[in-house]
C-alpha positions in Angstrom: -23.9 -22.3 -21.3 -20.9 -24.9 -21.4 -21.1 -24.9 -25.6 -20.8 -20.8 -25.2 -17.9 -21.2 -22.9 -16.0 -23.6 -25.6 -17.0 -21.4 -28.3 -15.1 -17.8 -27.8 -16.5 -15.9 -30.9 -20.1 -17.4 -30.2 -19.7 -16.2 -26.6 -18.3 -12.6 -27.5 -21.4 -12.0 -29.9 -23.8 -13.3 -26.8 -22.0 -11.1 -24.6 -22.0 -8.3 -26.5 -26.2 -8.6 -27.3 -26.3 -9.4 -23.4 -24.3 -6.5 -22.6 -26.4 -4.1 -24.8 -29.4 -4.8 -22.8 -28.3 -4.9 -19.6 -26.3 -1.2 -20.1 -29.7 0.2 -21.5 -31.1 -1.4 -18.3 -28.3 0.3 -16.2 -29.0 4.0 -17.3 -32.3 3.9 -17.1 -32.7 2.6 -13.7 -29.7 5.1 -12.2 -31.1 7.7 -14.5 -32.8 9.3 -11.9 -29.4 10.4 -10.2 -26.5 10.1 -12.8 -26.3 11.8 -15.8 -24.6 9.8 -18.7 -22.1 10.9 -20.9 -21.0 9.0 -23.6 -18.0 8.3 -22.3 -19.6 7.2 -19.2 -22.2 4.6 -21.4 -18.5 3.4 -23.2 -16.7 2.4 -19.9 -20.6 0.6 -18.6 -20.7 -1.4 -22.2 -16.7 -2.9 -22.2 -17.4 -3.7 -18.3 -20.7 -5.7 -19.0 -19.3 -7.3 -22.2 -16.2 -8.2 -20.5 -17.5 -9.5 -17.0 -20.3 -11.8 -18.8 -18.1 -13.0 -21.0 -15.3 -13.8 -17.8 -18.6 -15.3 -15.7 -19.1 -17.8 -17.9 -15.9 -18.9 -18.6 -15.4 -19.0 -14.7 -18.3 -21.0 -14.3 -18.5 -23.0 -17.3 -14.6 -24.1 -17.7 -12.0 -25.3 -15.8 -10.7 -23.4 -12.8 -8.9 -19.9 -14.6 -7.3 -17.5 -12.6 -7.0 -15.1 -15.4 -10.7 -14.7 -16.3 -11.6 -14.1 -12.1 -8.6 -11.2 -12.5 -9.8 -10.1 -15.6 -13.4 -9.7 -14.1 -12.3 -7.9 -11.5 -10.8 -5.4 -13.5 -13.9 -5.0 -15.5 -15.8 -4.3 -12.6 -14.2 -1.7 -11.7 -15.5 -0.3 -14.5 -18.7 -0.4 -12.4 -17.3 1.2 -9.2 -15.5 4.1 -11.1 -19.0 4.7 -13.2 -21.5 4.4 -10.7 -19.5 6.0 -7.4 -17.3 8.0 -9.1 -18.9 9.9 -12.3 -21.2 12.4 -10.6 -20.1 15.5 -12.3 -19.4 18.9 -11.0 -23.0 19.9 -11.0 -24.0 17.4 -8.2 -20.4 18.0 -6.5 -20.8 17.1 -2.7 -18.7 16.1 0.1 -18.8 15.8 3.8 -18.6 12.6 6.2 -21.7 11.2 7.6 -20.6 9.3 11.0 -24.4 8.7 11.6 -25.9 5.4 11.0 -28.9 5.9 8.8 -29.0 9.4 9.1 -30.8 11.3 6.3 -34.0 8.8 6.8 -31.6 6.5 4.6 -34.2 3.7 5.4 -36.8 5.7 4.2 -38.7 2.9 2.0 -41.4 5.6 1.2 -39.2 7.6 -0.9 -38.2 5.4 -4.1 -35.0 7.1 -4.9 -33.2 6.5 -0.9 -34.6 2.7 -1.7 -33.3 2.1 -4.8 -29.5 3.4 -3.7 -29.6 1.7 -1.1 -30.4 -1.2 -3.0 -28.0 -0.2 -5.8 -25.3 -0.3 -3.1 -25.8 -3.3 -2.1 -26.2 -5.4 -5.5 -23.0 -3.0 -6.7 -20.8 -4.9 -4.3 -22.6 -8.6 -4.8 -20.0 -9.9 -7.2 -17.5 -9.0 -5.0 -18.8 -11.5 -2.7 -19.5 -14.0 -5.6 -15.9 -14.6 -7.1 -13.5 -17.2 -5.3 -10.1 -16.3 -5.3 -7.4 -18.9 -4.3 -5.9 -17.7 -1.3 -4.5 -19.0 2.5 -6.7 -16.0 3.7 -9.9 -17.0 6.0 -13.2 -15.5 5.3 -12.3 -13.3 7.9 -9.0 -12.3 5.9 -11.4 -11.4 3.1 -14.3 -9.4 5.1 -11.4 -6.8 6.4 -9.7 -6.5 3.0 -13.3 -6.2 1.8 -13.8 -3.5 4.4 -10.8 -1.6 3.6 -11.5 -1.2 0.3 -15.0 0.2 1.1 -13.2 3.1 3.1 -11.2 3.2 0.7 -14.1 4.3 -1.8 -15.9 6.5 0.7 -12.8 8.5 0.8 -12.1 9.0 -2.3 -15.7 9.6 -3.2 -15.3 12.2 -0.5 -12.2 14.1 -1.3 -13.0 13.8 -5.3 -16.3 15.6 -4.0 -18.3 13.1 -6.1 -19.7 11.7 -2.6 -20.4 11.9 1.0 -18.6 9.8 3.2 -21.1 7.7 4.4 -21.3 5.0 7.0 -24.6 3.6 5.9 -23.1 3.4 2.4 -20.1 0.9 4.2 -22.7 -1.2 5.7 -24.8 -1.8 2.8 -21.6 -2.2 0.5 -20.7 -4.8 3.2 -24.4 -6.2 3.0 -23.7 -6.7 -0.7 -20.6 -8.9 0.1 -22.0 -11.2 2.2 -24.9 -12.1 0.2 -22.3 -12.8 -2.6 -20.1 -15.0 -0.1 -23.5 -16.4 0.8 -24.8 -17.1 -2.8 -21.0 -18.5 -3.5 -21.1 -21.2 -0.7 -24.3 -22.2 -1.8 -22.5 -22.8 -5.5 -19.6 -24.7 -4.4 -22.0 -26.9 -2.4 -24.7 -27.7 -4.8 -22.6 -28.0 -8.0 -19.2 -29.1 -6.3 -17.5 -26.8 -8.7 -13.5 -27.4 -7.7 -11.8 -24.7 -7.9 
C-alpha cells in the first residue's frame, strides 16, 4: 500500500478496478430496495474511486488535511445515493418517534436486517476519519448527532424517508464503531497525525 500511495497514476488505476467491484457489489446487495439509475451508478463509482483513493493516501502518507476533506465530500456521494435516491415510486414520509417500532429488530426477515445493517456500516467512516480539532469526543458525538437529524429530516420532507429514530441510533452505532476501530489504529500503528 505505501508504493501505491507514492505512485498517483498506479493508485488511480487500482482505485478505479477497486471501485468497479465494490459499486457492482453495492447494487447488488441494496438491489432489493433501490432502484439504480444510471445516474445513480455514476455518483456510487466517482465516490468509491475517490474515497479509496483519499484512504490510502490518509493512511499511507504523511498527515493531509486535504485528502480527509476530500473524502468526506466523496462520501457524501454515499449518503445522497443511498438515503436520498428513492424515487417517487417508493415516496414515503412520516416520523417514527418509536424505538424499534416496525419489528425493526426483526432478524427473521433478511431485508429489516440488512438495513439496519446498511445503516450502520453507511455511517462507519464517519467514525473512522480523524479530523484535527480542539473538540472532545464529546464535541464530535453531538455534531455527529446533529447531522443524523439533520438527514432524517430531510429524508422526511424530501418524502424519500421516514423519520426514524431507530435509523438515528443505528447511524450513531455506526459512528462509534468507527471512533472505536480509529483508536485502535492510532494505538497499534502510532500513526501521528
Amino acid at each position: 500500500m505505501k508504493y501505491l500511495a507514492k505512485h498517483n497514476l498506479v493508485l488511480i488505476v487500482v482505485s478505479l478496478v477497486i471501485s468497479s467491484i465494490a459499486t457492482l457489489v453495492a447494487i447488488n446487495v441494496t438491489s432489493s430496495y433501490l432502484i439504480y439509475t444510471n445516474y445513480m451508478k455514476s455518483i456510487l463509482f466517482v465516490s468509491n474511486s475517490v474515497c479509496f483513493f483519499c484512504l490510502v493516501k490518509i493512511f499511507f502518507t504523511r498527515y493531509n488535511t486535504f485528502y480527509k476533506y476530500l473524502f468526506f465530500i466523496a462520501y457524501c456521494g454515499y449518503i445522497y445515493v443511498f438515503l436520498f435516491c428513492r424515487g417517487a415510486d417508493n415516496a414515503v414520509s412520516g416520523v417514527n418517534l418509536k424505538l424499534f417500532a416496525y419489528d425493526e429488530l426483526n432478524l427473521d426477515d433478511p431485508l429489516v436486517f440488512k438495513q439496519n445493517l446498511f445503516n450502520t456500516l453507511l455511517f462507519l467512516p464517519l467514525g473512522c476519519i480523524y479530523f484535527k480539532s480542539r473538540l472532545k469526543d464529546f464535541g464530535f458525538v453531538l455534531i455527529f448527532f446533529v447531522i443524523c437529524l439533520g438527514v432524517e429530516f430531510l429524508q422526511n420532507k424530501l418524502q424519500v424517508g421516514v423519520f426514524d429514530i431507530t435509523d438515528i441510533l443505528f447511524y450513531l452505532l455506526g459512528f462509534f464503531v468507527g471512533r472505536i476501530i480509529r483508536n485502535i489504529y492510532l494505538r497499534v500503528i502510532k500513526f501521528k497525525h
